[in-house]
GUKOL-109931 format. One record per residue (C-alpha): residue number from 1; residue in three letters; chain; y, x, z. Coordinates in steps of 0.05 Angstrom, whole numbers. Each point is the difference from the previous one (the first is absolute). Example, Ala and Ser with C-alpha at 12.3 -4.5 7.8 and 13.67 -1.06 7.14 Angstrom:
% residues 2
    n  res  chain       v       u       w
    1  ALA      A     -90     246     156
    2  SER      A      69      27     -13
This chain:
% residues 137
    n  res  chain       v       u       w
    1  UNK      A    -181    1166   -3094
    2  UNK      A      38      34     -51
    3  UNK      A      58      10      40
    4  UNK      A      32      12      63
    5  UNK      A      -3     -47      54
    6  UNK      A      48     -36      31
    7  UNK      A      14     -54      52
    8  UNK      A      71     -45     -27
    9  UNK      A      41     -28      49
   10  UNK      A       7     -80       8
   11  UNK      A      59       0     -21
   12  UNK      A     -23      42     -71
   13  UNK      A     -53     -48      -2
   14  UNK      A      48     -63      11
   15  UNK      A      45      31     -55
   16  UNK      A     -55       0     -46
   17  UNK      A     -28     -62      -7
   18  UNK      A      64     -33       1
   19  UNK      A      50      43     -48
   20  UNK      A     -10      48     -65
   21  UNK      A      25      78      16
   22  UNK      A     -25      61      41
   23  UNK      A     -45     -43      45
   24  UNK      A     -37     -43     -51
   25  UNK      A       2      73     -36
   26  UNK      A     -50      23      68
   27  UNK      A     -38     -68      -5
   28  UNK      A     -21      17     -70
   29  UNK      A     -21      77       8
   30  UNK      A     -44     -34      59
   31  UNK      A     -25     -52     -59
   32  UNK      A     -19      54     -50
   33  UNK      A     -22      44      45
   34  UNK      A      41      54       7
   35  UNK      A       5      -5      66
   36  UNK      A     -40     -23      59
   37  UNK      A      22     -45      49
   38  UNK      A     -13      -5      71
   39  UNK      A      16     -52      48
   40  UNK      A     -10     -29      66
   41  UNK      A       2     -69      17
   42  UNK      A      80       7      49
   43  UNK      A      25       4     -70
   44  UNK      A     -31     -46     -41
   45  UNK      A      22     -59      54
   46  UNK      A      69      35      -5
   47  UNK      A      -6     -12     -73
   48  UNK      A     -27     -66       5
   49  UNK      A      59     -28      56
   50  UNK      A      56      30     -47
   51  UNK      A     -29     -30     -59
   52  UNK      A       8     -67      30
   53  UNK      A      49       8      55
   54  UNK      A      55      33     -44
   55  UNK      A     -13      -8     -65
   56  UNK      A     -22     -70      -1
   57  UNK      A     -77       5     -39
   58  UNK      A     -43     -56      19
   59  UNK      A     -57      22      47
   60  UNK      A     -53      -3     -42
   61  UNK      A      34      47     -53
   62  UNK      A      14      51      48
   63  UNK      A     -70      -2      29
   64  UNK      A     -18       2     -74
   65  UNK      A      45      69      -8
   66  UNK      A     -22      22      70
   67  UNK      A     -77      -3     -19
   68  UNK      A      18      28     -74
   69  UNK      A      29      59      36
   70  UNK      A     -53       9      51
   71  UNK      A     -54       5     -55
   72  UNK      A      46      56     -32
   73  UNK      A      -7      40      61
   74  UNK      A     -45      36      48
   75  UNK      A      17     -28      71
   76  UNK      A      -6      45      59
   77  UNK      A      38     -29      70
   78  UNK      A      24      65      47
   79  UNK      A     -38      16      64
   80  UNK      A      26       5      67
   81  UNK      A      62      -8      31
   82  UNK      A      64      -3     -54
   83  UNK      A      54      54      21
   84  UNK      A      69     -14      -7
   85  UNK      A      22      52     -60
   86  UNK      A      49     -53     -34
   87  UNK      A      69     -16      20
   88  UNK      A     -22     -72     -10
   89  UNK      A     -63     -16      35
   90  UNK      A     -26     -53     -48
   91  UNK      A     -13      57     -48
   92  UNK      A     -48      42      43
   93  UNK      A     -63     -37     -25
   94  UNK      A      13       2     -73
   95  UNK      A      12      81       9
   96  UNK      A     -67       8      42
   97  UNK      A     -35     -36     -51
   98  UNK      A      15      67     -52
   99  UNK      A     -32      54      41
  100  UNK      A     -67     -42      19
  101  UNK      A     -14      -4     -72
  102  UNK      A      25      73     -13
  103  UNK      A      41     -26     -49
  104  UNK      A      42      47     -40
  105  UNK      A      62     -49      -6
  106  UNK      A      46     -54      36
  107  UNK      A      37     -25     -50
  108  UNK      A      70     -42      29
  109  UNK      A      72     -13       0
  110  UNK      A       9      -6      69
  111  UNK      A      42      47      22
  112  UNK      A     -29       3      72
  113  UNK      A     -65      27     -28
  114  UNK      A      26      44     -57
  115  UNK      A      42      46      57
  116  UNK      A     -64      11      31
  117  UNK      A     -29      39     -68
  118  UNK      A     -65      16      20
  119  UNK      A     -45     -28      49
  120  UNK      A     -69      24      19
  121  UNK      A      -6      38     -70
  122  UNK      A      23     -62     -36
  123  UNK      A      65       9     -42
  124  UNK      A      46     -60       7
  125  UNK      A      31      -8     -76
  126  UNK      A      45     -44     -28
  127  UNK      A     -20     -59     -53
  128  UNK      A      36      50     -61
  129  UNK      A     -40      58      38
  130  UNK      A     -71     -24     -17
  131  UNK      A      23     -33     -76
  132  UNK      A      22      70     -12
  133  UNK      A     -60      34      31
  134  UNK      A     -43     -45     -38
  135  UNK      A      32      15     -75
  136  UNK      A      -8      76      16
  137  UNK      A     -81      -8      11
């Protein structure tokens, strides 16, 4: 790893694979390196329903992008019981997935995690937050 690491939201992820900007911007410091990813399997089947459930891919090309992604990254799931830190529930196991890798980075849009700012030692950034990060190393 050359970088720091970082767990990306589903949504980040989602963004990604599907549309050019900040979030295919993440995908590629991942690519070349720059970064390195961890993941646990809640939000790779996140990524893989949205794909197909909302933006309309065909299953086999999101389980395509799904198993791209998940050789990208180093997958840790989160031990024990999940505790409720999120205003919306559903986002409790993708932040418990950050601090079981010790990773040094979430990296989201969602505004329910980002007003949280730090959780276990993990610093909850925004998409522009790591892109910047990343230029200045």
């Amino acid at each position: 790893m050359s970088g720091p690491s970082v767990v990306l939201d589903s949504n980040v992820i989602i963004s990604g694979l599907a549309f050019v900007g900040s979030p295919s911007k993440c995908l590629d410091l991942v690519i070349q390196g720059n970064v390195d990813l961890i993941c646990c399997r809640y939000i790779l089947d996140e990524v893989g329903e949205k794909l197909v459930g909302k933006l309309g891919f065909p299953d086999d090309r999101a389980a395509w992008a799904v198993r791209k992604v998940e050789s990208l990254a180093r997958m840790v799931e989160p031990v024990g019981p999940l505790r409720c830190v999120c205003r919306d529930p559903k986002d409790d196991p993708i932040i418990a997935c950050a601090p079981q890798a010790k990773t040094d980075y979430l990296v989201t849009g969602d505004k329910d995690l980002l007003v949280i700012e730090t959780y276990e030692k993990v610093r909850i950034i925004t998409l522009k937050n790591l892109i910047d990060l990343t230029a200045t190393t």
